[in-house]
Backbone as XML, in Angstrom:
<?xml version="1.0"?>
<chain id="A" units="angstrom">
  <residue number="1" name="UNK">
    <atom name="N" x="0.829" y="-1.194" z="0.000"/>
    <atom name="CA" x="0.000" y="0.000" z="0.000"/>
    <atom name="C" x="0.863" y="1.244" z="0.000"/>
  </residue>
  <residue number="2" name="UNK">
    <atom name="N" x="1.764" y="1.326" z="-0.510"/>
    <atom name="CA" x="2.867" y="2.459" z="-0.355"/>
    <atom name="C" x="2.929" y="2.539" z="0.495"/>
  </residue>
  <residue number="3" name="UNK">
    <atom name="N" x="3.599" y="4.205" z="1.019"/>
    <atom name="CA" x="4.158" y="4.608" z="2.548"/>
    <atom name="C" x="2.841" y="4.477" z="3.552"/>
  </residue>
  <residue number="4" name="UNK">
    <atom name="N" x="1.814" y="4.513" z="2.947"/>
    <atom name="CA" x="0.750" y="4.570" z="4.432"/>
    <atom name="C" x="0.855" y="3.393" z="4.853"/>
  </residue>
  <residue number="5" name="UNK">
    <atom name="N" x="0.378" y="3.369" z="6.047"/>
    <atom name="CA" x="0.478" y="2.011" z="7.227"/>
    <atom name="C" x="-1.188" y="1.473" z="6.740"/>
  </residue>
  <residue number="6" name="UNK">
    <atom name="N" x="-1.687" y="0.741" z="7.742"/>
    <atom name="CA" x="-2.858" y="0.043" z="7.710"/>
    <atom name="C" x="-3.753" y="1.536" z="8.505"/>
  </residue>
  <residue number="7" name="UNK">
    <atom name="N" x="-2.642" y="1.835" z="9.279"/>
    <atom name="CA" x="-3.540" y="2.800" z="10.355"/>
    <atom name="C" x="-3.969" y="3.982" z="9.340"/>
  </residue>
  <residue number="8" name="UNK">
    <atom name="N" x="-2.849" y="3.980" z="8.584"/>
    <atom name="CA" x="-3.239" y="5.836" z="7.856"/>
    <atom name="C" x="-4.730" y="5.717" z="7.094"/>
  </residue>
  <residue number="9" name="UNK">
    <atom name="N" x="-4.700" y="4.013" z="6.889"/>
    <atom name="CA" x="-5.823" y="4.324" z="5.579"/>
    <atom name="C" x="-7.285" y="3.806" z="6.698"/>
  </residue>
  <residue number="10" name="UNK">
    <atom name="N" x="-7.080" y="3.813" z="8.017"/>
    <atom name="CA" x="-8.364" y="3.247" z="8.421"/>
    <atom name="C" x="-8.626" y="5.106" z="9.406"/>
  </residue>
  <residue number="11" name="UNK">
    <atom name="N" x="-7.586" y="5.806" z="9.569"/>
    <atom name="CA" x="-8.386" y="7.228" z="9.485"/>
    <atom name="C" x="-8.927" y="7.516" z="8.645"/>
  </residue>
  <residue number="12" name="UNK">
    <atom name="N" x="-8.197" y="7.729" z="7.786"/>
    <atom name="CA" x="-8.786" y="8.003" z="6.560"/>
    <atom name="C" x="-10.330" y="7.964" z="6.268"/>
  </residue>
  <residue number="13" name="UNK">
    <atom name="N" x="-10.226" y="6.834" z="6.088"/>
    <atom name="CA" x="-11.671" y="5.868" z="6.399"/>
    <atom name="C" x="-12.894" y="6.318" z="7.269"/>
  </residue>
  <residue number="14" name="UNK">
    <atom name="N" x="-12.055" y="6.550" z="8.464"/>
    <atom name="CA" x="-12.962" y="7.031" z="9.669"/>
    <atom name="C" x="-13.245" y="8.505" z="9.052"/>
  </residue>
  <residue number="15" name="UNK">
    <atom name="N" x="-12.474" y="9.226" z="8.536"/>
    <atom name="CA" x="-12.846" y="10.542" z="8.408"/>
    <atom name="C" x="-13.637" y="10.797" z="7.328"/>
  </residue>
  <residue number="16" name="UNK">
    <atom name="N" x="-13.163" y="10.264" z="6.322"/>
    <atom name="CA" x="-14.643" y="10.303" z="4.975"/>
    <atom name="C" x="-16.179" y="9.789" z="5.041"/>
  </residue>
  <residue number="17" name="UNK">
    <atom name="N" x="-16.261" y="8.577" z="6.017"/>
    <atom name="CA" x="-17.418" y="8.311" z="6.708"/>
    <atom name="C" x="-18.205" y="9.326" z="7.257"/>
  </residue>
  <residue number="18" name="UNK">
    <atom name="N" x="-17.472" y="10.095" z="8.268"/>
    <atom name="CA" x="-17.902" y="11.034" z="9.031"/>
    <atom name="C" x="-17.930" y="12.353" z="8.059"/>
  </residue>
  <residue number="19" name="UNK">
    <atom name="N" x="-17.051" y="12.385" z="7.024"/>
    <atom name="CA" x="-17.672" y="13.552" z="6.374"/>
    <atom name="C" x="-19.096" y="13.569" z="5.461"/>
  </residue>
  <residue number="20" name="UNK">
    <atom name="N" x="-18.797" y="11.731" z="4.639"/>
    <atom name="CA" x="-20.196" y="12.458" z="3.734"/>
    <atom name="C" x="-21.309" y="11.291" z="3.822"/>
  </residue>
  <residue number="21" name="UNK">
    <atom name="N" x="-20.933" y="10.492" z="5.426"/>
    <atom name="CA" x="-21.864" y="9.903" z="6.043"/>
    <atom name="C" x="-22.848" y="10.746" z="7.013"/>
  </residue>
  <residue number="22" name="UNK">
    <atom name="N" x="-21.953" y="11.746" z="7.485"/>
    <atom name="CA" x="-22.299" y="12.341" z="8.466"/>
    <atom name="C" x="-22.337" y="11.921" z="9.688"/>
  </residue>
  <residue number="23" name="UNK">
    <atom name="N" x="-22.441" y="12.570" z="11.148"/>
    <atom name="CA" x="-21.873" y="12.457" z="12.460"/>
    <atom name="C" x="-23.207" y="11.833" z="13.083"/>
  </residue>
  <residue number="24" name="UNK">
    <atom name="N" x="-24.279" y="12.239" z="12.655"/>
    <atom name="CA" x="-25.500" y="11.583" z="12.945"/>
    <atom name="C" x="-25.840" y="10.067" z="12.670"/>
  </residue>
  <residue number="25" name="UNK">
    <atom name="N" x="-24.988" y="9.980" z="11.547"/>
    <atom name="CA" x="-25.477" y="8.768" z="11.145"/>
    <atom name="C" x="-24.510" y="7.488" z="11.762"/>
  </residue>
  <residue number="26" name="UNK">
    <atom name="N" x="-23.177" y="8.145" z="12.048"/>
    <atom name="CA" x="-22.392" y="7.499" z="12.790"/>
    <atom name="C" x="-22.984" y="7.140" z="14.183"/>
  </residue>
  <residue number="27" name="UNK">
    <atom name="N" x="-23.266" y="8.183" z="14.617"/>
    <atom name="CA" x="-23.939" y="7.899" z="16.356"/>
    <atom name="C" x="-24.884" y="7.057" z="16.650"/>
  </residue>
  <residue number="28" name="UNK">
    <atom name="N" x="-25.769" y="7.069" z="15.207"/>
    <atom name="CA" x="-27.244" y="6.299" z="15.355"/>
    <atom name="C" x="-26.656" y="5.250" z="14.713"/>
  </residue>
  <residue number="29" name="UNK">
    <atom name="N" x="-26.024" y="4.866" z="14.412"/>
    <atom name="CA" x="-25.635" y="3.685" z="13.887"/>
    <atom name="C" x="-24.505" y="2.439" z="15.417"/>
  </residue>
  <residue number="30" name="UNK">
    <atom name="N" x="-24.334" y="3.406" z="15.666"/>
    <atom name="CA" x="-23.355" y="2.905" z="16.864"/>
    <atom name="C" x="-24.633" y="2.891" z="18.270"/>
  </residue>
  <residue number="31" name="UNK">
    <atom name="N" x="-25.675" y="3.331" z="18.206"/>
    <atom name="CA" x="-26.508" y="3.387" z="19.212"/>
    <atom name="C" x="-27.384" y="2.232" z="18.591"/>
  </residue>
  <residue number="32" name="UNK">
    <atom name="N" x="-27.679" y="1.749" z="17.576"/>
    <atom name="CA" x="-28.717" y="0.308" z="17.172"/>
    <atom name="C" x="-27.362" y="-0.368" z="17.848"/>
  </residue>
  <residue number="33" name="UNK">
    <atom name="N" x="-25.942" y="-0.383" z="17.204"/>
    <atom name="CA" x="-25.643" y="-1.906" z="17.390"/>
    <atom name="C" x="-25.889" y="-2.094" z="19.034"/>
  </residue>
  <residue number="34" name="UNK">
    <atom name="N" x="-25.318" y="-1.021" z="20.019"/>
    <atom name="CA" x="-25.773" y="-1.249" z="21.612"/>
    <atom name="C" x="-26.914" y="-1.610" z="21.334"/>
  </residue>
  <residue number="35" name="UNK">
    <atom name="N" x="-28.093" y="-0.973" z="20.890"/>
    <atom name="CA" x="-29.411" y="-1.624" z="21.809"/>
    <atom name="C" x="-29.635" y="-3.020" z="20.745"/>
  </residue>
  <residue number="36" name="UNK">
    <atom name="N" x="-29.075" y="-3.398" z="19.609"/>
    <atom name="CA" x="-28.860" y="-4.752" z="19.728"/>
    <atom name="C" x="-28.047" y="-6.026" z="20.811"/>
  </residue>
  <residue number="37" name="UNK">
    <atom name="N" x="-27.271" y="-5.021" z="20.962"/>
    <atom name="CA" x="-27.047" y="-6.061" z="21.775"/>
    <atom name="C" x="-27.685" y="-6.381" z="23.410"/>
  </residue>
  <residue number="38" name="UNK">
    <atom name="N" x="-28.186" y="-5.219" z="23.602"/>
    <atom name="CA" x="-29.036" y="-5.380" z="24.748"/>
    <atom name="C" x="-30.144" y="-5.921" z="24.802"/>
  </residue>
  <residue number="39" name="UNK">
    <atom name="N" x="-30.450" y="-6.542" z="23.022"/>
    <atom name="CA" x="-31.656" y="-6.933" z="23.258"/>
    <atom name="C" x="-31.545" y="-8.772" z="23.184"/>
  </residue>
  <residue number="40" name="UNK">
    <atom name="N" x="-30.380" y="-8.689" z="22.596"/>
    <atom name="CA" x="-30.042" y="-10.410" z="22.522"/>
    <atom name="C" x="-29.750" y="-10.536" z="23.877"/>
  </residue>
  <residue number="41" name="UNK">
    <atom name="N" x="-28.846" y="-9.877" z="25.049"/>
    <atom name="CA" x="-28.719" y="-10.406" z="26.595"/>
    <atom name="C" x="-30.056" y="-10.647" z="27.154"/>
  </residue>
  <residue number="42" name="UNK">
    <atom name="N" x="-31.264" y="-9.399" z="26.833"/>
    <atom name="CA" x="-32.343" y="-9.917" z="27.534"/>
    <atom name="C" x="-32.958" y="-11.033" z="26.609"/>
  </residue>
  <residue number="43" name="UNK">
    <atom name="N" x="-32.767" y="-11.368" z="25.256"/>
    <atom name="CA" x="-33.540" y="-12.520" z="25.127"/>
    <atom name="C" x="-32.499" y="-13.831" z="25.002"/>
  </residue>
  <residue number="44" name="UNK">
    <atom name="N" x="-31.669" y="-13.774" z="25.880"/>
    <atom name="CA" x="-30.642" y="-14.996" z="26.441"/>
    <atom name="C" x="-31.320" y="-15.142" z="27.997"/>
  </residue>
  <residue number="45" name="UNK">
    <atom name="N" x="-31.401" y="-13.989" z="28.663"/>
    <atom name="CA" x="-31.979" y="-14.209" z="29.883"/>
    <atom name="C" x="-33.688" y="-14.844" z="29.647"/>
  </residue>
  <residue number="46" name="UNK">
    <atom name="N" x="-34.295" y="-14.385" z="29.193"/>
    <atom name="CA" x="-35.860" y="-14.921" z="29.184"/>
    <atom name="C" x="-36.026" y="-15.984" z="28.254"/>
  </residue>
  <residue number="47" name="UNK">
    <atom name="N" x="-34.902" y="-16.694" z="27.542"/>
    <atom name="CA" x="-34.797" y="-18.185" z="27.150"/>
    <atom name="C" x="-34.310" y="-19.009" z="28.202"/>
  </residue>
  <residue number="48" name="UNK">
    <atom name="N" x="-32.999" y="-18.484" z="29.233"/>
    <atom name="CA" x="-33.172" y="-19.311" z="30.595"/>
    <atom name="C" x="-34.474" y="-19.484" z="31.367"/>
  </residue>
  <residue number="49" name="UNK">
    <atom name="N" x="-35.341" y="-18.583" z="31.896"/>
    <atom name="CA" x="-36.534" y="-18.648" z="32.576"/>
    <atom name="C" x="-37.354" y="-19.266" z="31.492"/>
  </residue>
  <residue number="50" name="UNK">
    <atom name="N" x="-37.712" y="-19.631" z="30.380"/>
    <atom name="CA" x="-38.794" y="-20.308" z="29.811"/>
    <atom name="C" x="-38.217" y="-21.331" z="29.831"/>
  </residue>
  <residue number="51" name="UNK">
    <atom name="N" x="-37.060" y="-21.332" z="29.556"/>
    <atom name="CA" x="-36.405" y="-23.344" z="29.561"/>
    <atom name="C" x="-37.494" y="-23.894" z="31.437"/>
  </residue>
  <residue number="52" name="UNK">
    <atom name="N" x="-37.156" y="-22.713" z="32.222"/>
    <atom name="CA" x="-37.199" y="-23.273" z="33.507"/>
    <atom name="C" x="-38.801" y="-23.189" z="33.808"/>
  </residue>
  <residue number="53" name="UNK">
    <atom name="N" x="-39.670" y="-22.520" z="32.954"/>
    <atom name="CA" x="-41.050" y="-23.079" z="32.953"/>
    <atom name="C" x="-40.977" y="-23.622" z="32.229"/>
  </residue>
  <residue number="54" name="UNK">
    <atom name="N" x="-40.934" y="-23.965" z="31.045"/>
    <atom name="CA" x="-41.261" y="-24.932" z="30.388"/>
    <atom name="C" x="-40.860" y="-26.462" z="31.472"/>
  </residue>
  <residue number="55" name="UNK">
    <atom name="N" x="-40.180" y="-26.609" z="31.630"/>
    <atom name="CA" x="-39.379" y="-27.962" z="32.766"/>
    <atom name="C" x="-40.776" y="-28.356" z="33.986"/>
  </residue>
  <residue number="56" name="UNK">
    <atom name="N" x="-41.268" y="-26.937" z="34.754"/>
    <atom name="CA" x="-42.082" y="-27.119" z="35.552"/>
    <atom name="C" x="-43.581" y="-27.605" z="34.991"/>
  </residue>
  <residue number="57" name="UNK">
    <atom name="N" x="-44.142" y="-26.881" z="33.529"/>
    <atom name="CA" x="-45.069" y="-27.234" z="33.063"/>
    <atom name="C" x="-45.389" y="-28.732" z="32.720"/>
  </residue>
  <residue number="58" name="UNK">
    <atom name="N" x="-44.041" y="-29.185" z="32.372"/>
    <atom name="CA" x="-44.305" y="-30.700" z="31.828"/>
    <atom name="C" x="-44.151" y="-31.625" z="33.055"/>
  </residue>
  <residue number="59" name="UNK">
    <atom name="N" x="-43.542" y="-31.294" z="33.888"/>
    <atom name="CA" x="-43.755" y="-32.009" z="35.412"/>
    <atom name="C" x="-44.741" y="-31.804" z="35.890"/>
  </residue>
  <residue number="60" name="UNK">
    <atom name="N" x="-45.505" y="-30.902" z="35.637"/>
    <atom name="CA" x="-47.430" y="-30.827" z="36.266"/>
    <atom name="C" x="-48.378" y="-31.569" z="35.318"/>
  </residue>
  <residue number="61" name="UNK">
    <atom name="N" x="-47.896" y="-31.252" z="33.684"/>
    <atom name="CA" x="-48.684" y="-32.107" z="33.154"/>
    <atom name="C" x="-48.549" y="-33.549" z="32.877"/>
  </residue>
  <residue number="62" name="UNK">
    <atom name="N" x="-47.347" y="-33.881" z="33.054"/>
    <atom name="CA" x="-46.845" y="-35.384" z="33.564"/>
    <atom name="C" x="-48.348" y="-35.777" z="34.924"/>
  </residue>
  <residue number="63" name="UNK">
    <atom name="N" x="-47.977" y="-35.420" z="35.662"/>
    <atom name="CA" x="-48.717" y="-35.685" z="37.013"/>
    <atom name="C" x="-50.585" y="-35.360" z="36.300"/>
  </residue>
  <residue number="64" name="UNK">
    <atom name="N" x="-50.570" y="-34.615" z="35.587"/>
    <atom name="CA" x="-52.198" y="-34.464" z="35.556"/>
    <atom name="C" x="-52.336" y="-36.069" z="34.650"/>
  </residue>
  <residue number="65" name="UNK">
    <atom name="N" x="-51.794" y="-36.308" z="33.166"/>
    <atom name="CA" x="-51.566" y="-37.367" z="32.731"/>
    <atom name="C" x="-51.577" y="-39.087" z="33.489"/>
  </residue>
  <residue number="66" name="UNK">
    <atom name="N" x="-50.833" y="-38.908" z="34.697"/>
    <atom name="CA" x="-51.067" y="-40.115" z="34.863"/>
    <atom name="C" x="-52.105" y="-40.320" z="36.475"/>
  </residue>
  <residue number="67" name="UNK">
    <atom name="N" x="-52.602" y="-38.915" z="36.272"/>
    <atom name="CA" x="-53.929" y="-38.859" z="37.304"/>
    <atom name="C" x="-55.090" y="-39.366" z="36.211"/>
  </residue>
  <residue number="68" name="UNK">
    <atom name="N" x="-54.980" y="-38.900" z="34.863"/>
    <atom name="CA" x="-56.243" y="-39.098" z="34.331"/>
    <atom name="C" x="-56.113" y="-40.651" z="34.139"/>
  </residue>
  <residue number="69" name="UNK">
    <atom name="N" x="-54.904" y="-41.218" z="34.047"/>
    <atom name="CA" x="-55.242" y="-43.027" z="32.971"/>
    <atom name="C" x="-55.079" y="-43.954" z="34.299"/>
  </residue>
  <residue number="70" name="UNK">
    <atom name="N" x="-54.844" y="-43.036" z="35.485"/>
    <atom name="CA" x="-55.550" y="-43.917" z="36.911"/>
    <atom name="C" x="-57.091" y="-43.994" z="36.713"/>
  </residue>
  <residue number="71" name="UNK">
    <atom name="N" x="-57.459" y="-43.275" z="36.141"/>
    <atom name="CA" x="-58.936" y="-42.835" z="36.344"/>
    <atom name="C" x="-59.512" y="-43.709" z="35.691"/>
  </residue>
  <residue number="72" name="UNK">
    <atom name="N" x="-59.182" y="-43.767" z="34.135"/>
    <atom name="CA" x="-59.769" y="-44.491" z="32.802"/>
    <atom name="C" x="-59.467" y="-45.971" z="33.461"/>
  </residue>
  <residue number="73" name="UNK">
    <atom name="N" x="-58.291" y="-46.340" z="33.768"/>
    <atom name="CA" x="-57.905" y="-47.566" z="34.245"/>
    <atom name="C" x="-58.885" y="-48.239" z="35.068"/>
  </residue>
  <residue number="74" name="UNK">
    <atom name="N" x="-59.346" y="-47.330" z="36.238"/>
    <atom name="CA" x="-60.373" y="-47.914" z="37.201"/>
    <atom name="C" x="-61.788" y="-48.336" z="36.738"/>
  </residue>
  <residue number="75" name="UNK">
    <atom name="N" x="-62.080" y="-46.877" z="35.464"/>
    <atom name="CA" x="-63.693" y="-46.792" z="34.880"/>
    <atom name="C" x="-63.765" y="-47.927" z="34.063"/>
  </residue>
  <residue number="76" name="UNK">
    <atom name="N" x="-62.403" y="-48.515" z="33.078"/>
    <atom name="CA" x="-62.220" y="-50.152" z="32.854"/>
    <atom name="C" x="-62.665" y="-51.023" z="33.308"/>
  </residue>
  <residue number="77" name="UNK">
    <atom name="N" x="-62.082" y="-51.500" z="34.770"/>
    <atom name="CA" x="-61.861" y="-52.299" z="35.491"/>
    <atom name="C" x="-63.090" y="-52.356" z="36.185"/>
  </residue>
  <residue number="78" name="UNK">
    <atom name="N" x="-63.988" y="-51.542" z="36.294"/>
    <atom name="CA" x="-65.574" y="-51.297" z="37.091"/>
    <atom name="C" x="-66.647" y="-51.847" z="35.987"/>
  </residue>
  <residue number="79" name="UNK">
    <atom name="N" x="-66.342" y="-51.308" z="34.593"/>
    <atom name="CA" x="-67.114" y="-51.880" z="33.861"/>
    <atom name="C" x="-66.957" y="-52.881" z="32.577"/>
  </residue>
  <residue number="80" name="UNK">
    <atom name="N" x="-65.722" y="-53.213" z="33.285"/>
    <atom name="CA" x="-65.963" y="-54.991" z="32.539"/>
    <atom name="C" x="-64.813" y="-55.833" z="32.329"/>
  </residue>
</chain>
């Protein structure tokens, strides 16, 4: 790349962005990627808590399940 370094041409870079990108568009652009990423931590956190209902739901409906085919089992066994 001739005499410039890697660094000269990534000012560079930075500075033509900011000139005919503009400073606004830099900021709002750097403010989505934060609230992206704040939005994947909270939906990492509220995929732990549904893993952990989901776990409790199927252990209640386990138990309702083999309350009902006690039931059917007996209404069987009574009539015939």
């Amino acid at each position: 790349m001739g005499a410039f370094s890697i660094w000269h041409w990534l000012i560079v870079l930075v500075v033509v962005l900011v000139l005919f990108g503009g400073g606004g568009k830099l900021s709002k652009l750097m403010g989505d990627a934060g609230s992206g990423i704040k939005a994947f931590k909270k939906g990492l956190k509220e995929e732990g808590k549904k893993d952990d209902d989901t776990t409790a739901e199927k252990a209640i409906e386990g138990e309702s399940t083999e309350a009902a085919s006690t039931v059917a089992e007996k209404d069987k066994a009574a009539n015939g």
